[in-house]
C-alpha positions in Angstrom: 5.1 -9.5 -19.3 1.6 -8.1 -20.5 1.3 -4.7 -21.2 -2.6 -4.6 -21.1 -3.5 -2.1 -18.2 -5.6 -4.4 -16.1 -2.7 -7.1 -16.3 -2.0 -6.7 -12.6 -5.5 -6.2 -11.7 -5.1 -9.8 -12.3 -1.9 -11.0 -11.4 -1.5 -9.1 -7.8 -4.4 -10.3 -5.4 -7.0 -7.7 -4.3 -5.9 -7.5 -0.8 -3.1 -6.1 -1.6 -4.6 -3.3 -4.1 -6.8 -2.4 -0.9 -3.9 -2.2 1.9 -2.0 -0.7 -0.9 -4.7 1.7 -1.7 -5.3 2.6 2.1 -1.4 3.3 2.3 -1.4 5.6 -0.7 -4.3 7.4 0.7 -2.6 8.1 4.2 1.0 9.0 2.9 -0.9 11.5 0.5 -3.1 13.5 2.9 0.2 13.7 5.5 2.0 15.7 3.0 -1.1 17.6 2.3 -1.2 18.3 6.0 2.7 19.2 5.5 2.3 21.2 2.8 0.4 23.7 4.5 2.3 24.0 7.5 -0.6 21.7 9.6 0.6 19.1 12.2 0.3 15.9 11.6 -2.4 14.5 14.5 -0.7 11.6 16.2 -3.8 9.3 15.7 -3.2 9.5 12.2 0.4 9.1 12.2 -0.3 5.8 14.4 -2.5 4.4 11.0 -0.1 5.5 8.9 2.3 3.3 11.1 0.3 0.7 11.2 -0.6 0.6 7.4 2.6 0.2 6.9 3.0 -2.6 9.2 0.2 -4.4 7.5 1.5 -3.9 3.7 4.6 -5.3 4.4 3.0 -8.3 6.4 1.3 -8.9 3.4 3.2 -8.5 0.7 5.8 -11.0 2.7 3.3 -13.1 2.8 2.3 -13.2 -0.8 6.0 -13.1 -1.7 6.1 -16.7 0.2 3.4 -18.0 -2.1 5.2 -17.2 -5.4 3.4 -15.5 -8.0 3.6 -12.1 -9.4 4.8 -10.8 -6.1 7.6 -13.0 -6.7 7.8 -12.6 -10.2 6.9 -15.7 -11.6 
């Protein structure tokens, strides 16, 4: 394996990085909301749901194709 830090830049296709990304996003500004005592709204808790949904969807689906999802 590479160590060069855009290696999986590369290797793991971009839809992933941007559901990923998304995911990342929502889990962080819940526990921001958490941190300060705030309620979580349930519309965002309903993204958050379904981001999750959608990452896992996608990384099965990239996992089927082989690759570096599947570790080559």
């Amino acid at each position: 394996m590479s160590n060069e830090p855009n290696d999986a830049l590369r290797r793991v296709p971009q839809n992933i990085h941007h559901v990923t990304h998304h995911y990342h996003n929502l889990i962080y500004i819940k526990n921001y909301w958490e941190s300060i005592g705030q309620q979580v709204p349930s519309d965002f808790s309903a993204e958050l749901q379904r981001a999750h949904k959608h990452l896992l969807e996608v990384l099965q689906i990239e996992k089927g194709r082989g690759g570096a999802i599947e570790g080559e």
